[in-house]
C-alpha positions as a Python dict, from the first residue, in 0.01 Angstrom:
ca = {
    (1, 'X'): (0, 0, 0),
    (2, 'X'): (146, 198, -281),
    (3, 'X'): (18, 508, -444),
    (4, 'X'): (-40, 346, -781),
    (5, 'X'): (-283, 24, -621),
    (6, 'X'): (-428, 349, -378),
    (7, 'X'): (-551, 506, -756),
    (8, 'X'): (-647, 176, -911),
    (9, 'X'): (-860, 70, -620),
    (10, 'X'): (-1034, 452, -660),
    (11, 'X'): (-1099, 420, -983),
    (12, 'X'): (-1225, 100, -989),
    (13, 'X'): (-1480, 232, -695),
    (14, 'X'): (-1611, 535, -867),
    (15, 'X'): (-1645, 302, -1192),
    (16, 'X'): (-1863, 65, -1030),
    (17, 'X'): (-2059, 340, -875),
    (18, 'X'): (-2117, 484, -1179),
    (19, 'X'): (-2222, 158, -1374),
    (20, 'X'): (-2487, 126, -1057),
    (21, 'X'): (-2581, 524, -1093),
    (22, 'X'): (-2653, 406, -1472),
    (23, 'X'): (-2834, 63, -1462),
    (24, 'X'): (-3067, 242, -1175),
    (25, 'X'): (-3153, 485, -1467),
    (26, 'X'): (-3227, 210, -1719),
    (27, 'X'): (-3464, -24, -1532),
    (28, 'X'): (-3692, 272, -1616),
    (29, 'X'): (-3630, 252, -1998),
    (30, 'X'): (-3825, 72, -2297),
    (31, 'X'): (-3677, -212, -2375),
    (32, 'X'): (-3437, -103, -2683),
    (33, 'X'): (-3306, 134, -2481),
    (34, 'X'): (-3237, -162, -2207),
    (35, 'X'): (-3078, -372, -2457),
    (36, 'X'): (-2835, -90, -2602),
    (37, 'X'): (-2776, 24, -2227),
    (38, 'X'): (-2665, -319, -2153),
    (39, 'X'): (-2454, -349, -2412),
    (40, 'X'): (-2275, 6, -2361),
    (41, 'X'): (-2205, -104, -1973),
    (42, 'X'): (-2062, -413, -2036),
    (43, 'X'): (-1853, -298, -2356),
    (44, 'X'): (-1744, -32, -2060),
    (45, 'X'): (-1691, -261, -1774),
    (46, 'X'): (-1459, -482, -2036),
    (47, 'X'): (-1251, -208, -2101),
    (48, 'X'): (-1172, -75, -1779),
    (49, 'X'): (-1177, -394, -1621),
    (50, 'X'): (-847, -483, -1881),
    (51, 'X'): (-758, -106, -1794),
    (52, 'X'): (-701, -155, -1416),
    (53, 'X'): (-845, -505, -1299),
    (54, 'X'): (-642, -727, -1442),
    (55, 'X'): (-302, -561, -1388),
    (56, 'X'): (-441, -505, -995),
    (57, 'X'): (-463, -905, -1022),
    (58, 'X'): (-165, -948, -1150),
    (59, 'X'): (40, -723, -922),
    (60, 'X'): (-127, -919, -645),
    (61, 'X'): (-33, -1240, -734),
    (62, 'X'): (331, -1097, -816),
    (63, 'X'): (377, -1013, -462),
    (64, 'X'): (235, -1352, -337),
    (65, 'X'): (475, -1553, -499),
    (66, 'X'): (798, -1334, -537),
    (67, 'X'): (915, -1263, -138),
    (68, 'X'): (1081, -938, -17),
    (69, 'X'): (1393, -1144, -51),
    (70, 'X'): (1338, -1149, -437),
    (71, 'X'): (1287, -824, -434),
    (72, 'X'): (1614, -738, -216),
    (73, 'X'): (1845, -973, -443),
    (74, 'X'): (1744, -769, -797),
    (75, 'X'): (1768, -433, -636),
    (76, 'X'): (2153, -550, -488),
    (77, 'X'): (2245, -688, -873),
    (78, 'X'): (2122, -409, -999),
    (79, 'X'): (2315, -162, -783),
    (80, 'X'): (2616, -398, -845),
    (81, 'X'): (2542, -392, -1244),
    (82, 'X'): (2534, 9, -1202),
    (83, 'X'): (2813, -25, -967),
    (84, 'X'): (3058, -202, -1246),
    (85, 'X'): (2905, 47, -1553),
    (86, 'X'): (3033, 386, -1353),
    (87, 'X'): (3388, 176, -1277),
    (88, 'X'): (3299, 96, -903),
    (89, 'X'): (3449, -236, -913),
    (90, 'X'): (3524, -177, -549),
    (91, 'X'): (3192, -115, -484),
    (92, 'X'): (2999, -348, -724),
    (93, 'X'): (3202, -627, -466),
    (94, 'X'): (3043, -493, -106),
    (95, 'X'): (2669, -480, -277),
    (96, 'X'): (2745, -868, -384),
    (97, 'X'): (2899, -933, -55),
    (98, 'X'): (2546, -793, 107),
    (99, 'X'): (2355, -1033, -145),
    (100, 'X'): (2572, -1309, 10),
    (101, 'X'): (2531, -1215, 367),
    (102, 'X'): (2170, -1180, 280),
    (103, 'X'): (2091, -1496, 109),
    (104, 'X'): (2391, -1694, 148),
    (105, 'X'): (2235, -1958, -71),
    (106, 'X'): (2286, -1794, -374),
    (107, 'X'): (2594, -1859, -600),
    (108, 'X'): (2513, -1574, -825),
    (109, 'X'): (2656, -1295, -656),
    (110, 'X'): (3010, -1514, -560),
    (111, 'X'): (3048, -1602, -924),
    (112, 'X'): (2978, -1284, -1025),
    (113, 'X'): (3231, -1105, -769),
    (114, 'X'): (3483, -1347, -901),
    (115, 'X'): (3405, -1230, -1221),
    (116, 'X'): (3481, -905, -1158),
    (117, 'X'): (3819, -982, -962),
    (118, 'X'): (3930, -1162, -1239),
    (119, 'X'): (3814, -923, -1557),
    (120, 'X'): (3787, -553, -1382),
    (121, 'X'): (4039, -598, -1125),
    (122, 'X'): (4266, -740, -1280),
    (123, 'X'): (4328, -1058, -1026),
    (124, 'X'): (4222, -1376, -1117),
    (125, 'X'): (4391, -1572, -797),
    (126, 'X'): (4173, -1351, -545),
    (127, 'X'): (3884, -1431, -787),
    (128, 'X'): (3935, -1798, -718),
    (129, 'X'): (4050, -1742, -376),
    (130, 'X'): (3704, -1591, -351),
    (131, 'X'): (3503, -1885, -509),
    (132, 'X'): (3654, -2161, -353),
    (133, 'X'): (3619, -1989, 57),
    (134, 'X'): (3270, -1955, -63),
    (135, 'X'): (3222, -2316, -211),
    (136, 'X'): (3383, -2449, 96),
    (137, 'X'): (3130, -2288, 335),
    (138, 'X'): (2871, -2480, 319),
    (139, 'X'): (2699, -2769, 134),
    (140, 'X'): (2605, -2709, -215),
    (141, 'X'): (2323, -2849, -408),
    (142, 'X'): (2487, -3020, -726),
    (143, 'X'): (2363, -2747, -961),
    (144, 'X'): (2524, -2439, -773),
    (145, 'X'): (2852, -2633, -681),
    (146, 'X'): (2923, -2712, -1078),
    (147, 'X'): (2786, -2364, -1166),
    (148, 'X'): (3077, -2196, -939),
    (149, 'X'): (3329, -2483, -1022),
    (150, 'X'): (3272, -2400, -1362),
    (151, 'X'): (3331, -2024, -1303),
    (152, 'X'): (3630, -2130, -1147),
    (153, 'X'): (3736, -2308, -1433),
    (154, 'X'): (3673, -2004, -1698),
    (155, 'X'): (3884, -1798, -1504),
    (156, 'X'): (4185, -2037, -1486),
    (157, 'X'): (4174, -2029, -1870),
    (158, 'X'): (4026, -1725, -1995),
    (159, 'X'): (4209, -1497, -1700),
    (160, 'X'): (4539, -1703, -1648),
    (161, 'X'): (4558, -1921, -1975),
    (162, 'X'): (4639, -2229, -1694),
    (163, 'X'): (4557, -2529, -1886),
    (164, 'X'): (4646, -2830, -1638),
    (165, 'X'): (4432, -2649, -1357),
    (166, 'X'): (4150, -2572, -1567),
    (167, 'X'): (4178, -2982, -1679),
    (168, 'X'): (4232, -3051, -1298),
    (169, 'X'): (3922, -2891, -1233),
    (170, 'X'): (3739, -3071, -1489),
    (171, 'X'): (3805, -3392, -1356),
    (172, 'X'): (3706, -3288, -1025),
    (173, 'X'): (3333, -3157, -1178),
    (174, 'X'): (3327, -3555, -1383),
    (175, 'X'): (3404, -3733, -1029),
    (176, 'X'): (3161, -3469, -846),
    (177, 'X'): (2891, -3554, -1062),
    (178, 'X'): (2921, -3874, -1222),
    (179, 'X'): (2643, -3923, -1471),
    (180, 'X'): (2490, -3620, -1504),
    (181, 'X'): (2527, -3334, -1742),
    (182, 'X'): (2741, -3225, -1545),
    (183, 'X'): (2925, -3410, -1628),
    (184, 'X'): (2908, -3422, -1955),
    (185, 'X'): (2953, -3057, -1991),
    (186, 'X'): (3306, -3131, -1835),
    (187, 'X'): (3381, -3352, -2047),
    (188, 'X'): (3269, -3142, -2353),
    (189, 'X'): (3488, -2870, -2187),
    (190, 'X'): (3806, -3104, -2153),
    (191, 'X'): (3790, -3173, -2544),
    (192, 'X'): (3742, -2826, -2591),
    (193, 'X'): (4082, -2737, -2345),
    (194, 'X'): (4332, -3003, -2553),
    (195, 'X'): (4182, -2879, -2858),
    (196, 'X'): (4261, -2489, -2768),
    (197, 'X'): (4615, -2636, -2576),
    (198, 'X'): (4732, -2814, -2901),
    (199, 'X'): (4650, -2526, -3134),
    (200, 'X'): (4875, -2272, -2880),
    (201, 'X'): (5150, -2538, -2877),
    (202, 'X'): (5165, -2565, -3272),
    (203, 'X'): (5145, -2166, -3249),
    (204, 'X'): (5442, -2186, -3065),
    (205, 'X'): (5621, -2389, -3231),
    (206, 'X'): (5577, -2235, -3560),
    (207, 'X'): (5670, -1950, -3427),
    (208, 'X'): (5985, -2061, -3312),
    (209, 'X'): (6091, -2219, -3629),
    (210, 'X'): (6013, -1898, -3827),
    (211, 'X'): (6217, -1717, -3586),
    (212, 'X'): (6505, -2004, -3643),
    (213, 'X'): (6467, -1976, -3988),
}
């Protein structure tokens, strides 16, 4: 139990012993005196109860639906996030890795250790050396296999400008998840890859005949 509950659940006592000290003292009174008592402890008992009951409640049911595990997965991103501010790439990589060996369910911390391979480091083939040992580990569900074969995908164009891989791995997401936005989004994302291949080529190739010129 932590020190804050420890001085919420103390308050709360000496507040309801209070309100009893109080209401014993008004049975006694004429009845005016009752009716603007009344009023005073329950305008009190509102306020204090918003004070400290309701966040006590809420912490409580915080903890009953958000595991330990939860807990351990924001406190390892957040050391990673701190990790990659200070220019611990290095670093930001082994408290991912413990996320993974921790929950190995999670794609977040591979895609994000890929990101930082790719973007801090400086090497986008260990980045999707990285993904794909992880995405050939186990079985995915559908959602976290397209979320890391899309990662995959951003770093073949963004971090190696490799058009026909990043279009080969599109086609693998469509026959992966056939119907589905999934799908879709892979499709959206091919039309989006010719569109940004054809304007380089023409780039190119104006470029060349200026220079001929």
């Amino acid at each position: 139990m932590n020190t804050s509950l420890i001085i919420r659940l103390c308050i709360i006592g000496l507040v309801i012993l209070l309100l009893m000290i109080a209401w014993d003292q008004l049975k006694n009174a004429n009845p005016g005196m009752l009716f603007i008592g009344f009023i005073a402890l329950g305008t009190v008992a509102g306020i204090l109860g918003v004070k400290f009951l309701i966040p006590w409640i809420g912490d409580a049911v915080g903890t009953f639906f958000y595991s330990s595990g939860e807990e351990v997965q924001m406190e390892g991103s957040m050391k990673a996030v701190a990790k990659v501010a200070q220019g611990d790439y290095e670093g930001a990589i082994e408290e991912y890795e413990e996320m993974v060996r921790n929950e190995p369910d999670k794609p977040f911390p591979i895609a994000e250790m890929g990101k930082i391979y790719a973007e801090k480091l400086k090497d986008p083939q260990k980045a999707l050396a990285v993904i794909q040992k992880h995405l050939n580990s186990r079985e995915w569900p559908g959602d976290d296999a397209a979320f890391l074969m899309f990662r995959m995908v951003d770093i073949q164009l963004d971090s190696l400008g490799d058009f026909e891989a990043a279009r080969d791995r599109l086609q693998q997401i469509i026959g992966a998840f056939p119907n589905t936005r999934h799908s879709a989004n892979a499709h959206h994302r091919m039309n989006e890859v010719e569109q940004q291949q054809f304007k380089m080529a023409m780039e190119q190739r104006l470029k060349s005949g200026g220079t001929e010129a």
